[in-house]
C-alpha positions in Angstrom: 21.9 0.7 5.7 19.1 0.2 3.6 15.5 -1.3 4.8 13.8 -3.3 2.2 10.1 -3.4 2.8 8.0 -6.6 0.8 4.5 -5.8 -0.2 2.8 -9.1 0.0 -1.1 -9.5 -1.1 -3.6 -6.9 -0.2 -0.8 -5.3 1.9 0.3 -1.0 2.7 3.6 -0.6 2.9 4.4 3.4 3.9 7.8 5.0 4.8 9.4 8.4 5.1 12.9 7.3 5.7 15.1 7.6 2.7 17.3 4.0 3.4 13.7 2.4 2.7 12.8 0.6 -0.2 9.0 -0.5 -1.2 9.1 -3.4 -3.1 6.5 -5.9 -4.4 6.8 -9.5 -6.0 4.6 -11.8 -8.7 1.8 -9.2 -9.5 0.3 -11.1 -12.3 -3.1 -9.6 -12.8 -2.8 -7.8 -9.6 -2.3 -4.1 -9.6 0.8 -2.2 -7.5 -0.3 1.6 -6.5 2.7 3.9 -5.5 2.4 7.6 -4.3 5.3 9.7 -3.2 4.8 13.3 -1.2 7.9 15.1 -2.1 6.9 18.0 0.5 6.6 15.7 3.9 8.7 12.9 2.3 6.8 10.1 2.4 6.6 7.5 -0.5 4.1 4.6 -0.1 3.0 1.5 -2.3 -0.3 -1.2 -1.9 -0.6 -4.4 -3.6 -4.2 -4.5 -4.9 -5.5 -8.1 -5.6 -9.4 -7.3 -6.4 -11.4 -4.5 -7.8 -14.0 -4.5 -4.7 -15.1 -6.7 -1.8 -17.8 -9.1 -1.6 -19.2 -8.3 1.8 -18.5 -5.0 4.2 -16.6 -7.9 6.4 -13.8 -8.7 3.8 -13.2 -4.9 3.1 -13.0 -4.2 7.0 -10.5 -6.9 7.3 -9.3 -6.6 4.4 -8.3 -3.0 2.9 -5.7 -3.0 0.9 -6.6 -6.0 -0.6 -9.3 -4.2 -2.9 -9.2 -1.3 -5.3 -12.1 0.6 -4.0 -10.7 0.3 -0.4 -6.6 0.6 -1.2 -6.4 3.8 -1.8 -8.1 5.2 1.0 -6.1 2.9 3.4 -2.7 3.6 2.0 -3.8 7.7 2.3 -4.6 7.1 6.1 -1.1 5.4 6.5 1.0 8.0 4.7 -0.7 10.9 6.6 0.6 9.0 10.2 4.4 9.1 8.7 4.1 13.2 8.6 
């Protein structure tokens, strides 16, 4: 059966189970990063609203929402999947 997993706003979505699919809605001017690790299997996707964060509070609570914070984020939740 497969699992459809929504990407809402500044949200990491990660999976490594093949029935899963990453999906995203209304990016506008938003920007949707996908990576996929063919050796461990694991595909991810993050729906970056902002280039960076105002204050060091919004990116703590707040990381997937910016660019400069995303990608680091979404690599910390892929590695737990392996």
């Amino acid at each position: 059966m497969m699992n459809k997993k929504v990407v809402g706003l500044g949200e990491i979505a990660c999976s490594n189970n093949e029935e899963d699919t990453i999906i995203t809605y209304a990016l506008s001017s938003c920007v949707a990063v996908t990576a996929y690790c063919p050796i461990n299997k694991v595909a991810g996707m993050i729906h970056i609203v902002l280039p960076k964060p105002n204050s060091e509070k919004d990116e703590r609570h707040r990381p997937g929402y910016y660019a400069t914070t995303g990608a680091r984020s979404e690599a910390t939740s892929a590695a737990r999947w392996r």
